[in-house]
C-alpha positions as CSV (number, residue, x, y, z in Angstrom):
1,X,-34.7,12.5,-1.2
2,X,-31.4,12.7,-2.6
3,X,-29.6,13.8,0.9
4,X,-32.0,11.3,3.0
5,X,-30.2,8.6,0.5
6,X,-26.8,10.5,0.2
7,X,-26.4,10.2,4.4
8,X,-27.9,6.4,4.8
9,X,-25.1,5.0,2.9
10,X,-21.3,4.4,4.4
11,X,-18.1,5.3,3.2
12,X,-15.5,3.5,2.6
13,X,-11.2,3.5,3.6
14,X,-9.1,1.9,1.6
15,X,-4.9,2.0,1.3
16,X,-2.3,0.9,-1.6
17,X,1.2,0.3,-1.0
18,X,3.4,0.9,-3.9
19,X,4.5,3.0,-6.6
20,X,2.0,6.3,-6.5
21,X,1.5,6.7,-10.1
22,X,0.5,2.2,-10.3
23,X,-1.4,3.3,-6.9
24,X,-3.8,6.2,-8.8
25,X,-4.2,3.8,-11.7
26,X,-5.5,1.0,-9.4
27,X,-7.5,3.6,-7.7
28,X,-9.1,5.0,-11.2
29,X,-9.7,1.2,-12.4
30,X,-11.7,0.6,-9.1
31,X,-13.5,3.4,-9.4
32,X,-14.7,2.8,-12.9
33,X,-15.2,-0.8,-12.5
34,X,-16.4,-1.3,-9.0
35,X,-18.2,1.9,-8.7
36,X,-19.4,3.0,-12.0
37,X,-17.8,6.2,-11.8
38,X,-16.5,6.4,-15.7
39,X,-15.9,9.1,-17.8
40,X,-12.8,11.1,-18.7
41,X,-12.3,14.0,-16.0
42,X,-15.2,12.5,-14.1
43,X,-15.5,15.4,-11.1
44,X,-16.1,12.5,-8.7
45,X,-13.1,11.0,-9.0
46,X,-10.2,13.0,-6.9
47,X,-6.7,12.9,-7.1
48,X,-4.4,14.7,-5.1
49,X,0.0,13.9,-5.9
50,X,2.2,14.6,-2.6
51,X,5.3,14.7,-1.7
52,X,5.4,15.4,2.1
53,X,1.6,14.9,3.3
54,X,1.5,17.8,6.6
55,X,-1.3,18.4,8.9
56,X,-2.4,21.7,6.7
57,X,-2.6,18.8,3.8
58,X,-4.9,16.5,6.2
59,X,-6.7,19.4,7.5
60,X,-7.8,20.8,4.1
61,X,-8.3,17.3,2.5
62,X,-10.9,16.4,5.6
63,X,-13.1,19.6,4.5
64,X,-12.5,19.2,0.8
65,X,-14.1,15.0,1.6
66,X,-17.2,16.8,2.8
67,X,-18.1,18.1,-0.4
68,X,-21.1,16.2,-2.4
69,X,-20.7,14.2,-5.2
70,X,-21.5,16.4,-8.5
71,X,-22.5,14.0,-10.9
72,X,-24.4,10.9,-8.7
73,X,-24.7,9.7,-5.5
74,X,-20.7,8.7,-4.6
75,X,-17.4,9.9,-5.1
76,X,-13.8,8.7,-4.7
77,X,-10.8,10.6,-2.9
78,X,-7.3,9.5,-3.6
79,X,-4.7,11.0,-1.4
80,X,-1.6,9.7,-3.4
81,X,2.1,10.6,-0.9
82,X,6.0,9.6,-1.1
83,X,5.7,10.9,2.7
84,X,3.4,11.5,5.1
85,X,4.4,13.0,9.0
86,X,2.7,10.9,12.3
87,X,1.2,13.8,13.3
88,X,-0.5,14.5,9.4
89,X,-1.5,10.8,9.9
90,X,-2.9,11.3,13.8
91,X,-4.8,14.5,12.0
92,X,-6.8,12.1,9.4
93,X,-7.8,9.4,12.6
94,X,-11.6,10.9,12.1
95,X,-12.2,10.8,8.8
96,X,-10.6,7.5,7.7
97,X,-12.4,6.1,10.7
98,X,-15.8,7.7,9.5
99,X,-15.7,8.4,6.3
100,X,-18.2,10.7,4.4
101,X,-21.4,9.2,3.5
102,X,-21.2,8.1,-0.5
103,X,-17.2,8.7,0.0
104,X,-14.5,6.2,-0.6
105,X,-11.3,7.0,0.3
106,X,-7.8,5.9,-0.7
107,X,-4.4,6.7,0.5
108,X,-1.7,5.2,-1.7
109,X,1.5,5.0,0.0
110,X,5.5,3.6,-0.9
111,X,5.1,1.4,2.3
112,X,2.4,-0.4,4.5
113,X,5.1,-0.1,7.1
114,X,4.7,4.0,6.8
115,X,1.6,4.0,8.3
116,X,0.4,4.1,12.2
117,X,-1.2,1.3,13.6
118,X,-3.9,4.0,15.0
119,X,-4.3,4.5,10.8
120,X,-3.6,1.4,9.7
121,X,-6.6,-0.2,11.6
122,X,-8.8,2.0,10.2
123,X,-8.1,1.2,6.6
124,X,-8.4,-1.9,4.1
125,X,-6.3,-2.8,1.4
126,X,-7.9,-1.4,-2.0
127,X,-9.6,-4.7,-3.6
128,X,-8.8,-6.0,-6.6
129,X,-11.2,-6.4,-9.0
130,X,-14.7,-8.2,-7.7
131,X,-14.3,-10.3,-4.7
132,X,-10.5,-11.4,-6.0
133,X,-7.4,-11.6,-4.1
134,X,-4.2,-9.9,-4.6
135,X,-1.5,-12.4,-6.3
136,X,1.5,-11.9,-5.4
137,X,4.6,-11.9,-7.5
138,X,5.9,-15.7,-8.3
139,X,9.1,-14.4,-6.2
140,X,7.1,-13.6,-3.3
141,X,4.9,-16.6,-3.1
142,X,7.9,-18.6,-3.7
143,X,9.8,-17.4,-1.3
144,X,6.6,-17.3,1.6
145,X,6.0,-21.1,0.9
146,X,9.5,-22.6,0.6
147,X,11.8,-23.4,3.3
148,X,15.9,-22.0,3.8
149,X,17.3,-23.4,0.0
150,X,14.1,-22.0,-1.3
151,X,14.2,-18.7,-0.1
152,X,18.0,-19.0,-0.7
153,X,17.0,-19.7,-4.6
154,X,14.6,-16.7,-4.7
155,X,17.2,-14.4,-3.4
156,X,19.9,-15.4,-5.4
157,X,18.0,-15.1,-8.7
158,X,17.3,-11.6,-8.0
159,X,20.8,-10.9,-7.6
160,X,22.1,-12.6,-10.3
161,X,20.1,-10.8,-12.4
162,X,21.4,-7.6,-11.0
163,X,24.6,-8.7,-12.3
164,X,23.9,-7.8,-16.3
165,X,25.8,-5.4,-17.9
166,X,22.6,-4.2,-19.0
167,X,21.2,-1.4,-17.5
168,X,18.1,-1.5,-18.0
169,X,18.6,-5.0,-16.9
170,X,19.9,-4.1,-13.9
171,X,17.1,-1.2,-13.0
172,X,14.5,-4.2,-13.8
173,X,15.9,-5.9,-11.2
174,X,16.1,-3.8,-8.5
175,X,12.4,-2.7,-9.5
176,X,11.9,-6.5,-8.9
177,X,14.0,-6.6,-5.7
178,X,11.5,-3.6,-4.8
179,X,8.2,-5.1,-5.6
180,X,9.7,-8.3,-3.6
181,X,10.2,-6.0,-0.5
182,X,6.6,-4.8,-0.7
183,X,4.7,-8.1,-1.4
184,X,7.1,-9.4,2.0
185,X,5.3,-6.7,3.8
186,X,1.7,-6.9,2.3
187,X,2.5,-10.9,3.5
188,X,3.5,-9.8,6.9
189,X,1.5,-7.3,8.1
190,X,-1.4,-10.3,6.3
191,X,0.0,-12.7,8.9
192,X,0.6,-10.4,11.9
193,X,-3.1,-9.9,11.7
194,X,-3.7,-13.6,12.1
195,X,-1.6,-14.5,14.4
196,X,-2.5,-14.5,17.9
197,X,0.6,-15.6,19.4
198,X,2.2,-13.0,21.3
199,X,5.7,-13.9,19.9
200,X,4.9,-14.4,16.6
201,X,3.4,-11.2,16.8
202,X,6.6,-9.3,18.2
203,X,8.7,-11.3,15.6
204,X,6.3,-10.1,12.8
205,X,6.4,-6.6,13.6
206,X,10.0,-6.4,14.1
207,X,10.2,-8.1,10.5
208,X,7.7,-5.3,9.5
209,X,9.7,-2.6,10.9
210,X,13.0,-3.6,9.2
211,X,11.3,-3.7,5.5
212,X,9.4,-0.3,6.3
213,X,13.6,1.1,6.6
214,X,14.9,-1.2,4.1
215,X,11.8,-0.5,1.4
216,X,13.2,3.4,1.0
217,X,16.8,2.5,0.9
218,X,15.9,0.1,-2.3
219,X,14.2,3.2,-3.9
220,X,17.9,4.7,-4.1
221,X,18.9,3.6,-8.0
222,X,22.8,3.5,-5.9
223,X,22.0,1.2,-2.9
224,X,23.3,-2.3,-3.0
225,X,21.1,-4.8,-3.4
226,X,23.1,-7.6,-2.0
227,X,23.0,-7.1,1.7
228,X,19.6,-5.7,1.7
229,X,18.4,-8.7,0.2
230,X,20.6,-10.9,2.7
231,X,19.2,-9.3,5.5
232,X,15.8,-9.8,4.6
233,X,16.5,-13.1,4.2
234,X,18.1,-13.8,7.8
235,X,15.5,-11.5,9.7
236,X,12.0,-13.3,7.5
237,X,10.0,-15.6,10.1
238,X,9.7,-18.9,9.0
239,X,5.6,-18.6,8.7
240,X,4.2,-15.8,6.3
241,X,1.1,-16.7,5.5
């Protein structure tokens, strides 16, 4: 009885953009909350850290999603990477499309933008919480709804608080200038999918495109913040949402 129900049920495939370690934790508090998986060192809750995700990774992760659930009747598998090769990516097609029975999946990743379309279409962000939406930061939703002096504002405040002679000031603010970049994209690639507008589309992707290079470069604790943030501000379509 327990396979006949272990094989009737779907899986599921999830992604998270962002910092890996946030990523897990979201991963964990979905598991424990949405799933009912809790307990510390729970054997059906999986974690695996990357730092360049290969084929051989995605090869031995699509056996090792296979295996049973030891405990009940479900299991989640996060694959948590800084990097992950297109062909790594083509290799896991299958099983993010099809997903184990009783398996949830979830690859957290620095960048929406780092993933295939092929992937991408195959995979939903990771929810948050029961049926509730993602909020943004204030500086994203700020600068999604306002208009050129707006976004002008949003910018601007970021950089002037890059200015401090604080350091730790100053990392805050590039970690903000970094969370900005991602919520642009989650916002984007949001809209793209709504749109049905060939040129909005194109304009979307291109946007989409530019953040998946600029995100890395804002990583970089060196890189200057000003004309990344300029140039996200000249290249952002006028309709986000």
């Amino acid at each position: 009885m327990h396979n006949l129900r272990y094989h009737a049920r779907m899986g599921h495939a999830y992604f998270f953009a962002g910092e890996r370690e946030e990523g897990i934790r979201q991963a964990i508090f979905y598991a424990e909350n949405e799933m009912g998986l809790r307990g510390a060192g729970n054997p059906d809750i999986l974690i695996e850290r990357h730092g360049l995700f290969t084929v051989d990774d995605a090869r031995r992760i699509a056996a090792k999603a296979e295996l049973v659930p030891m405990r009940g009747d479900k299991k989640i598998f996060v694959i948590a990477t800084n990097r992950l090769f297109h062909e790594a990516q083509n290799a896991m097609l299958k099983l993010f499309e099809e997903p184990p029975a009783e398996t949830t999946l979830v690859l957290v990743i620095p960048s929406e933008g780092n993933l295939l379309y092929t992937l991408r279409s195959r995979l939903q962000p990771l929810p948050h919480g029961k049926g509730g939406k993602r909020m943004e930061e204030p500086l994203v939703e700020e600068f999604i709804a306002g208009g050129s002096a707006a976004r002008e504002k949003v910018i601007a405040k970021i950089l002037d608080e890059a200015k401090s002679d604080d350091d730790e000031e100053k990392q805050e603010a590039r970690a903000e200038a970094l969370r900005f970049a991602r919520g642009l994209t989650r916002a984007a690639h949001a809209a793209w999918e709504k749109e049905k507008g060939p040129d909005s589309r194109d304009g979307l992707q291109a946007f989409l495109h530019d953040l998946d290079r600029l995100i890395p470069i804002l990583n970089d604790r060196a890189a200057p913040l000003k004309p990344i943030l300029e140039h996200i501000l000249i290249i952002a379509p006028k309709k986000l949402n």
